[in-house]
C-alpha positions as CSV (number, residue, x, y, z in Angstrom):
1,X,-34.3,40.0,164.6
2,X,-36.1,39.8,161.2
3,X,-34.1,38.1,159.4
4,X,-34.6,35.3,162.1
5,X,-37.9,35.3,160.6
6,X,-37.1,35.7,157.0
7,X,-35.4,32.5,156.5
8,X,-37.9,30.2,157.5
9,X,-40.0,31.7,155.1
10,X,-37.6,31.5,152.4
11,X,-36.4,27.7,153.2
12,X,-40.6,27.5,154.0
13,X,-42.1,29.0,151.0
14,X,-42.1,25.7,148.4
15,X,-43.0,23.7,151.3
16,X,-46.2,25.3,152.1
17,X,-47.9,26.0,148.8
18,X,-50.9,24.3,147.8
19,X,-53.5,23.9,144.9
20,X,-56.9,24.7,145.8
21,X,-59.4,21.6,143.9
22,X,-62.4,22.3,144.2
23,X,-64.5,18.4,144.8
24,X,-67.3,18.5,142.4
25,X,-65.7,20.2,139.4
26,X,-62.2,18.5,139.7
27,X,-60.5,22.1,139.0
28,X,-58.1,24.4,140.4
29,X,-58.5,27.9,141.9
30,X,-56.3,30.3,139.5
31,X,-55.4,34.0,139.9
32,X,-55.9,36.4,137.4
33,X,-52.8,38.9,137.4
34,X,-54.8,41.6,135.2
35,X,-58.2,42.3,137.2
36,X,-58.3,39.8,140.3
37,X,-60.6,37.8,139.0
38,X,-60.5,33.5,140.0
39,X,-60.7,31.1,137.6
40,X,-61.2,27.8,137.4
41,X,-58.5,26.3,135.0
42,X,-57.2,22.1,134.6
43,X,-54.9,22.1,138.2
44,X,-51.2,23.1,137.1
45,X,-48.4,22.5,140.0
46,X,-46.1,24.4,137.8
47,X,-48.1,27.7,137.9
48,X,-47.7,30.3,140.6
49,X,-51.1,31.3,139.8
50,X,-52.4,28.5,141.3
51,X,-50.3,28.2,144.4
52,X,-51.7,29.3,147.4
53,X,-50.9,29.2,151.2
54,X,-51.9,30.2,154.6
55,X,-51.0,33.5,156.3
56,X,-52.7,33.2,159.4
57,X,-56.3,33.0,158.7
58,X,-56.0,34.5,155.2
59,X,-55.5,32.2,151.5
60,X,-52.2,34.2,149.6
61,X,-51.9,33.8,145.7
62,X,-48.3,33.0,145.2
63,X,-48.7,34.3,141.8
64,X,-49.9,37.6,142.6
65,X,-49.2,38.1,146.2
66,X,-52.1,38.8,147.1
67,X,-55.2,37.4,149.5
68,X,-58.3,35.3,148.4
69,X,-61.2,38.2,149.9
70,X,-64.6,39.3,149.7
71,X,-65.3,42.9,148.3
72,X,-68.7,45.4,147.6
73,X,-71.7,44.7,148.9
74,X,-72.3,42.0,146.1
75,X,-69.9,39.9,148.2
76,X,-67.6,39.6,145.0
77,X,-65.0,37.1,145.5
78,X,-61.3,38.0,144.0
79,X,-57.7,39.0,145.1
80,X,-57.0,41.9,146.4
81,X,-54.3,43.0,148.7
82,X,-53.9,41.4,151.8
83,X,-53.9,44.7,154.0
84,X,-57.1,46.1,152.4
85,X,-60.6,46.9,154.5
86,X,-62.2,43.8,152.2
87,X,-62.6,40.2,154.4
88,X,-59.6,38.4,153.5
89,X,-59.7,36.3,156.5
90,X,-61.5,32.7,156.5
91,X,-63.0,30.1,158.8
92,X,-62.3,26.5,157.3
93,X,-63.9,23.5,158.7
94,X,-64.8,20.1,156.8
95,X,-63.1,21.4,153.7
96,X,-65.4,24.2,153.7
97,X,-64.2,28.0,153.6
98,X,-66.4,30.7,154.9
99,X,-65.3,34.6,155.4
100,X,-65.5,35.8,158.8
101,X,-66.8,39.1,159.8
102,X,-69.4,38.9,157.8
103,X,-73.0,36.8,157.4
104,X,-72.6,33.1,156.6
105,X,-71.7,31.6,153.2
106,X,-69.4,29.0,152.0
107,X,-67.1,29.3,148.6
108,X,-68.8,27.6,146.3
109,X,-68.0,26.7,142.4
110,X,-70.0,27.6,139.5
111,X,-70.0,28.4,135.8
112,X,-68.3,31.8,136.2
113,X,-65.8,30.9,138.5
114,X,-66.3,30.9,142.3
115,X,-68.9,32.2,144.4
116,X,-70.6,33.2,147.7
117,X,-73.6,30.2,148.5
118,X,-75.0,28.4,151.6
119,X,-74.9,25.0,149.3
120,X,-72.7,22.3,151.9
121,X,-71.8,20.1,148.8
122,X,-69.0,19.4,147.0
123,X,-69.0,22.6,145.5
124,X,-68.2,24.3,148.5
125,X,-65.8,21.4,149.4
126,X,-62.2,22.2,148.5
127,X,-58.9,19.8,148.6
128,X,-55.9,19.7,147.3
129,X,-54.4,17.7,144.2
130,X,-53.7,14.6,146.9
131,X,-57.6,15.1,147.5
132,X,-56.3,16.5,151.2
133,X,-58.7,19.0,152.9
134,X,-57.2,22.5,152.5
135,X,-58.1,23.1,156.1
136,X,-55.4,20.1,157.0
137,X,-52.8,23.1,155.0
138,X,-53.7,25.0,157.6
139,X,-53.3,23.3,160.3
140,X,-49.6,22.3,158.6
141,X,-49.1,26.1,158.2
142,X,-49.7,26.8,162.4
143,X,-46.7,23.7,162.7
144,X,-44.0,25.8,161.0
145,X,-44.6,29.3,161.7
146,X,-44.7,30.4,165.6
147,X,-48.2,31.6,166.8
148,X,-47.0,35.1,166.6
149,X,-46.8,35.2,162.8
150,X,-50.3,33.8,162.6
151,X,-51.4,36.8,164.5
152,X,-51.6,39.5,162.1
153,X,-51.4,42.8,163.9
154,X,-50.9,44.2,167.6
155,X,-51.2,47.6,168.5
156,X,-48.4,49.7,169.7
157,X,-49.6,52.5,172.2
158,X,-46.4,54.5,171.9
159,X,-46.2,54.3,168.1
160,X,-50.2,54.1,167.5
161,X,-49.3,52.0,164.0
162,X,-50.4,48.1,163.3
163,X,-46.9,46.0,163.4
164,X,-46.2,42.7,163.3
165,X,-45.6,40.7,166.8
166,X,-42.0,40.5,165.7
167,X,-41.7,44.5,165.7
168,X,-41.7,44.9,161.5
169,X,-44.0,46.5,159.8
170,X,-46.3,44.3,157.6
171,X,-45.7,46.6,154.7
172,X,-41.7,45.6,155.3
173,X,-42.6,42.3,155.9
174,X,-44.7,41.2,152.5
175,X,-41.9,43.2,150.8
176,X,-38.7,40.7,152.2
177,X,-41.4,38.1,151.3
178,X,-41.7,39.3,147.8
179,X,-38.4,39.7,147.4
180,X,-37.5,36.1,148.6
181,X,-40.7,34.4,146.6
182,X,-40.5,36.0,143.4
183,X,-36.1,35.8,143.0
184,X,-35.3,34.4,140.0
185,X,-32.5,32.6,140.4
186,X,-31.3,32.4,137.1
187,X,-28.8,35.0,137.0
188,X,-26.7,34.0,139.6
189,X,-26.8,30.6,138.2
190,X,-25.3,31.8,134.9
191,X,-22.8,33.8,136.9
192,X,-21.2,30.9,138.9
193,X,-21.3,28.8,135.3
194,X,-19.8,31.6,133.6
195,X,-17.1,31.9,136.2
196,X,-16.6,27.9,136.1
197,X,-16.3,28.4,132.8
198,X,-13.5,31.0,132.9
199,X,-11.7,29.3,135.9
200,X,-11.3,26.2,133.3
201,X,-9.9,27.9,130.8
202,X,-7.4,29.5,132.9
203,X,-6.5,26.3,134.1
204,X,-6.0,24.5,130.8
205,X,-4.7,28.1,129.7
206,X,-1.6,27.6,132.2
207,X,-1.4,23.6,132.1
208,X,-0.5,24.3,128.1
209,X,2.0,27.3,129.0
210,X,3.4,24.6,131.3
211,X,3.7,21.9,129.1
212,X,5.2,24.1,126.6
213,X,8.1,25.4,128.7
214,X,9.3,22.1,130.0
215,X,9.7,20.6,126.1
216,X,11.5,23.3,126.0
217,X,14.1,23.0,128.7
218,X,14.0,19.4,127.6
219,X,15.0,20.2,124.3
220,X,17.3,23.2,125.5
221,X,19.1,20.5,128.1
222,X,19.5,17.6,125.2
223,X,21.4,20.5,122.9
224,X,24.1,21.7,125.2
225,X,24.8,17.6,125.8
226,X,25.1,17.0,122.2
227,X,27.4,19.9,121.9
228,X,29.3,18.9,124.8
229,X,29.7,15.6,124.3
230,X,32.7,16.0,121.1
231,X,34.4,18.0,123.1
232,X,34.7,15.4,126.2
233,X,35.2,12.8,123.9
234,X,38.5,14.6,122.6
235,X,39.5,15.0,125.9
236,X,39.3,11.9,126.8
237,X,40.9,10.6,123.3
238,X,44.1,13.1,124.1
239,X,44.7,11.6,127.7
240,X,44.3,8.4,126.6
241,X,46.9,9.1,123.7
242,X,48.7,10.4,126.9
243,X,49.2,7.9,128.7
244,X,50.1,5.3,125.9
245,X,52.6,7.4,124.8
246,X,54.2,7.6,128.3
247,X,53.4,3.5,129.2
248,X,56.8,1.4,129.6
249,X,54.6,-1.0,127.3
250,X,55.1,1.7,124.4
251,X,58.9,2.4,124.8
252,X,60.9,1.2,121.9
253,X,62.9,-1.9,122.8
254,X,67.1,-1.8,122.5
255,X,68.3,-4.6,120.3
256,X,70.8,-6.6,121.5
257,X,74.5,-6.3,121.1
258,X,75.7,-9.3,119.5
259,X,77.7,-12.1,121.8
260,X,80.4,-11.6,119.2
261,X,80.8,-7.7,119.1
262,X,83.4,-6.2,121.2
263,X,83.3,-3.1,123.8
264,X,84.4,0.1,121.5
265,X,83.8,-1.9,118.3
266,X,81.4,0.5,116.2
267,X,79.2,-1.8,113.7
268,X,77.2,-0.5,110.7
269,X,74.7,-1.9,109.4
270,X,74.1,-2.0,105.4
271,X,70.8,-1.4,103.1
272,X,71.3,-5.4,102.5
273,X,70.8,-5.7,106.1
274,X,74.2,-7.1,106.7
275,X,76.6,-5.6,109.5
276,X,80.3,-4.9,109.7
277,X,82.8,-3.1,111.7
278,X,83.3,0.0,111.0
279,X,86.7,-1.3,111.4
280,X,88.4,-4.4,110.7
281,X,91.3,-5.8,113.0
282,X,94.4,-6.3,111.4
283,X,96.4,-9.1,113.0
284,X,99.7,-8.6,114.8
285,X,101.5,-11.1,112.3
286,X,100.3,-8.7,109.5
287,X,102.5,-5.7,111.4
């Protein structure tokens, strides 16, 4: 159930903070992380020491976590923590702030920083840096966060301890809201980069192994054709030889036996080119 709760207050947490300007002056309400003292410095949105916000009916430094109050009996205004027995809860009306619990006064700027006074002025008449009454903030703050988080503590007769409405301790509570308000970021920013990184050079790492391989078997593949390609050529060469050799076209053509030459006459032909019987005829009147 808490973590219901908790992120509302982490989405919630940029939207809600506020400078505190003080009318008169035309300066902002800073923190002091040292001693708890408030300054008034040139307004700064960037600084968390400047940032506050409403808890309920209490102002919370965003730079120190803790609550805008009233301490001693020299009604000393500083930070302190927002659980402490000083009045850290405040009545705003008309821009005005006033403590409650205690007798009437209004915060009020002077030389020193910020004050106690019954002066109605603009001294005691803060806004924020779009000249907004800090009590509008407030009413803003009741918009977003359910009336049970406004209420600051219930009692629990079995359990005898302050909680929150919710059930969590407060102590838990501003912890989770610590934790969420003051995480820096950074480090899991550089983690995902880092692992972008990585996951890029991986990839080109392996697109190059890739390439690399396939010229390969290109060059592997063009090889074994030049090597085979004499030897089907050959092959090829030979059959065709083959069947020239064997083509009726090819076989040697018998000369023809002269008109004059006689069956069983044997002829030879001389180095002249001339050709005789073997055998010459003698006539019967010769006999």
């Amino acid at each position: 159930m808490k973590f219901f709760w908790i992120i509302p207050f982490f989405l919630l947490q940029g939207t809600e903070a506020f400078l505190m300007k003080n009318a008169k002056v035309k300066l902002c309400l800073q923190a002091s992380l040292t001693n708890g003292n408030l300054l008034l410095e040139d307004c700064n949105p960037e600084s968390d020491f400047q940032d506050w916000s409403w808890q309920g009916d209490s102002l919370m430094n965003h730079g120190t976590q803790n609550c805008l109050s009233v301490v001693g009996p020299d009604s000393v205004v500083q930070t302190s923590l927002c659980v402490s027995t000083g009045y850290t809860s405040w009545d705003c009306s008309d821009s005005l702030l006033s403590p409650l619990g205690r007798s009437p006064g209004y915060l009020v700027a002077n030389r020193k920083g910020v004050a106690l006074s019954n002066v109605r002025g603009l001294k005691a008449q803060w806004q924020d840096v779009t000249n907004r009454s800090v009590c509008e903030k407030k009413v803003e703050q009741g918009r977003y966060f359910p009336a049970a988080l406004a209420s600051t503590r219930v009692y629990d007769h079995t359990a005898g301890n302050a909680t929150l409405a919710l059930g969590i301790a407060r102590e838990e509570l501003e912890e989770l809201l610590w934790f969420f308000r003051r995480e820096d970021p950074s480090t899991w920013n550089y983690s995902v980069l880092a692992l972008s990184c990585v996951a890029m050079i991986l990839g080109l790492f392996l697109l190059a192994i890739n390439i690399v391989r396939n010229r390969k078997r290109k060059i592997h593949m063009y090889g074994e054709a030049v090597q085979t390609a004499p030897d089907v050529e050959l092959e090829a060469k030979q059959a065709l030889m083959a069947v020239q050799e064997y083509s009726p076209a090819t076989q040697p053509k018998q000369e023809p036996v002269p008109q004059d030459q006689r069956s069983g006459e044997v002829l030879v032909q001389w180095k002249d080119g001339t050709v005789t019987p073997l055998y010459t005829e003698r006539s019967e009147d010769a006999m």
